[in-house]
N, C-alpha and C positions, 0 to 999 in steps of 0.2 A: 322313536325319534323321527324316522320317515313317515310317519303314517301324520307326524304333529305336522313336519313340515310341508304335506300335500294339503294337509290342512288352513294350514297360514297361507297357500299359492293359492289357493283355490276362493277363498275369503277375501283376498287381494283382487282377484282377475273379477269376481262380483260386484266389488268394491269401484273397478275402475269402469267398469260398465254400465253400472246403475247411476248415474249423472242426474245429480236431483234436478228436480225441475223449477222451472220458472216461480217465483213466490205470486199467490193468487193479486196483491200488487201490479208486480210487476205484467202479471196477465193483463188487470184492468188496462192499465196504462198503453201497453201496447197495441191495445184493440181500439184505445183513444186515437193514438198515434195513427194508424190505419185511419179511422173512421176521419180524420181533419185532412188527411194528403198522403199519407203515406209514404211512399218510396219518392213522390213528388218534392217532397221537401229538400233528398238529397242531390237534386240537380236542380232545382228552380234559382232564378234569377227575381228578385223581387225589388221596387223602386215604392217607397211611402214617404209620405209628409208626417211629422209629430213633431207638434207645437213650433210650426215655422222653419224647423229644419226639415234638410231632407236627406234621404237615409236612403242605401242600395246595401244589398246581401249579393252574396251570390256561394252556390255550393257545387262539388262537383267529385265527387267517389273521394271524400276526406279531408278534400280542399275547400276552405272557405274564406272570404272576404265582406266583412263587415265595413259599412264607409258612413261618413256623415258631413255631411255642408254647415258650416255656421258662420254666423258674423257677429261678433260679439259689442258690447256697447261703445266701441272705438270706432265703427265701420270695418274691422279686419277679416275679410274672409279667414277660415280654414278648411280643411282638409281633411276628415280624419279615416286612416283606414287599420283595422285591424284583421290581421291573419295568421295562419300557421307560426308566421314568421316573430309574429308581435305586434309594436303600435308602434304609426308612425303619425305623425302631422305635419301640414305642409301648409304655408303660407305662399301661393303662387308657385310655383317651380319648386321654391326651397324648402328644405325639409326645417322644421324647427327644432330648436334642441332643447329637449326637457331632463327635469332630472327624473330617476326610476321610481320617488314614491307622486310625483304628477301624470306619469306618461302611466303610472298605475291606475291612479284616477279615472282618467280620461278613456282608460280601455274599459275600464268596468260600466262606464258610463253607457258609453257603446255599446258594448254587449247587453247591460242591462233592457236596454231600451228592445233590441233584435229580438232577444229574450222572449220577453212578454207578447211582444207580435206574434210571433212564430211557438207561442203554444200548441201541444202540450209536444212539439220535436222533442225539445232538449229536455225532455223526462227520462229519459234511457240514454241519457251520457254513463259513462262510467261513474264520476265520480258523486252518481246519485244514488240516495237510498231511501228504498219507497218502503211505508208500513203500511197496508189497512188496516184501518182505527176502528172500525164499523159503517152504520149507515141511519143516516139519517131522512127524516121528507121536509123538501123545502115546498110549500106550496102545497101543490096537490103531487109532485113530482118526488120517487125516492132514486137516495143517492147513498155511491162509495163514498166516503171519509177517509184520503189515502193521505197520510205525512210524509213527507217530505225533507229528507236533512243531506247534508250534502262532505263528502271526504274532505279533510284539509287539504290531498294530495290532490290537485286538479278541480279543486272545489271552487276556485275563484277567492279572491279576496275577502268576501266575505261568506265565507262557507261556515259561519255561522249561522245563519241565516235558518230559520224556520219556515218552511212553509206546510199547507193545508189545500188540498184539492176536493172539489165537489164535482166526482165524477157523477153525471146520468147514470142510472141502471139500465134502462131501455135504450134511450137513442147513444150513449157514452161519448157525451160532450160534456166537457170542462165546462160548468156554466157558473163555478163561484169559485174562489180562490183566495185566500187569506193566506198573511206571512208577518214574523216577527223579525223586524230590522237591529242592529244595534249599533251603526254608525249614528253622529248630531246626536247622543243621547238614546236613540233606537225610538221605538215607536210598534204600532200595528196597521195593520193595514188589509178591509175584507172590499173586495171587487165581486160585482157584480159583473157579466158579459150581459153586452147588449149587440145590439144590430147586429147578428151573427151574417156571412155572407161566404159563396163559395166563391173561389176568382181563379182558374185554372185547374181548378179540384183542389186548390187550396183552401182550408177555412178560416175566415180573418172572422175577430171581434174587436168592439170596444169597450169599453168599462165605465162603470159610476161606480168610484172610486170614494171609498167610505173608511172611519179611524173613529177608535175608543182609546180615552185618556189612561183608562184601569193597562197598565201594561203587562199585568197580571194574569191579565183575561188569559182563559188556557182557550187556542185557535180554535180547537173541535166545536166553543160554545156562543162561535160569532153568528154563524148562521142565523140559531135561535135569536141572538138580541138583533141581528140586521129584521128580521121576521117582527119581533115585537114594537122597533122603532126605534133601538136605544143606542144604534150610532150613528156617527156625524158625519152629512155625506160633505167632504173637500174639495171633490175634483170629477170634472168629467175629462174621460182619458180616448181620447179619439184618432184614428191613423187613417189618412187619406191613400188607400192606395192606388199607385201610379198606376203603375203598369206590373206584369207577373207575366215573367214567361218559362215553362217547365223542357228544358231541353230533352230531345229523345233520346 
């Protein structure tokens, strides 16, 4: 009986000590992460233009504020800032009041938008979970194929949401990116990055911004049809940035 239970302590203490390691994902990802800013992202103050609005971040050891300027087709300015705290919108001084599935809306909007700028930070949130699928060459260039799905817990509103990354092998930068929607009906959606740029040791891109009808299409197999011609480019996706400043 003593000899089984030194046995069971001993299996335990192995047990708590051997801490699996990172999933080779999660590695890519992280070396992404690195290679676009790094530890830059978690204090940077950023100010961009997209599509007429204008938009400020700011982060600071867990703290962040997301904001956005609009004026919508009435002439109304707004406000909008989301943080720790939640979403707020203000019309001049005052705060507006919404009900919780609008002011849901309007946060996701927001974040959406920060989101996509500030690629690939928000890949090693918690409530993401990253697969490598394999690899594929786009070009003459070969790449990770890392999925992307996201917990309900902290997943955001729509953490159903599917996505697909085309990590670099050599230089590991994000340079393609597909996801499957399901809000308006859902949809697909593969981006290309263009104009890559560093701006504080941060690295911005923009996108030509491409969709297939088939919603069927499994993500891993866009790459291929973007390569042969066989979807339809929608939108050129462009972010004017202001100004970027990385506090020390």
């Amino acid at each position: 009986m003593k000899k089984c239970f030194l046995l069971l302590f001993f299996a335990a203490l192995i047990s708590c000590n051997d801490e699996p390691s990172a999933s080779e994902a999660d590695k890519i990802i992280s070396e992404a992460i690195e290679k676009a800013g790094g530890e830059n992202y978690e204090k940077a103050e950023i100010e961009f233009i997209f599509r007429n609005y204008k938009y400020t971040s700011s982060r600071d050891k867990g703290l962040y504020e997301f904001t956005r300027n609009l004026t919508d087709s009435t002439g109304t300015t707004y406000y909008d800032v989301l943080n720790n705290e939640g979403f707020k919108r203000y019309t001049g001084e005052e705060q507006v009041t919404l009900s919780d599935s609008l002011s849901g809306i309007y946060a996701e909007s927001v974040n959406s938008v920060h989101y996509f700028v500030q690629l690939p930070f928000g890949l090693n949130d918690d409530a993401v979970i990253k697969e490598l699928v394999g690899q594929d060459t786009i070009g003459d260039q070969v790449y990770h194929e890392i999925k992307v799905t996201f917990k309900q817990e902290g997943g955001g509103a729509d953490h159903e949401d599917i996505y697909m990354y085309w990590v670099n092998k050599e230089d590991l930068t994000i340079d393609y990116l597909a996801y499957r929607f399901f809000v308006n009906e859902g949809g697909i959606r593969f981006r290309k990055a263009v104009n890559p740029r560093y701006v504080e040791g941060i690295r911005f891109v923009d996108y030509e911004n491409y969709k297939t009808d088939e919603h069927s299409t499994p993500l891993k197999n866009l790459d291929e049809m973007f390569q042969k011609g066989e979807l339809t480019k929608v939108s050129q996706i462009e972010n004017e940035i202001l100004n970027v400043e990385v506090q020390d």
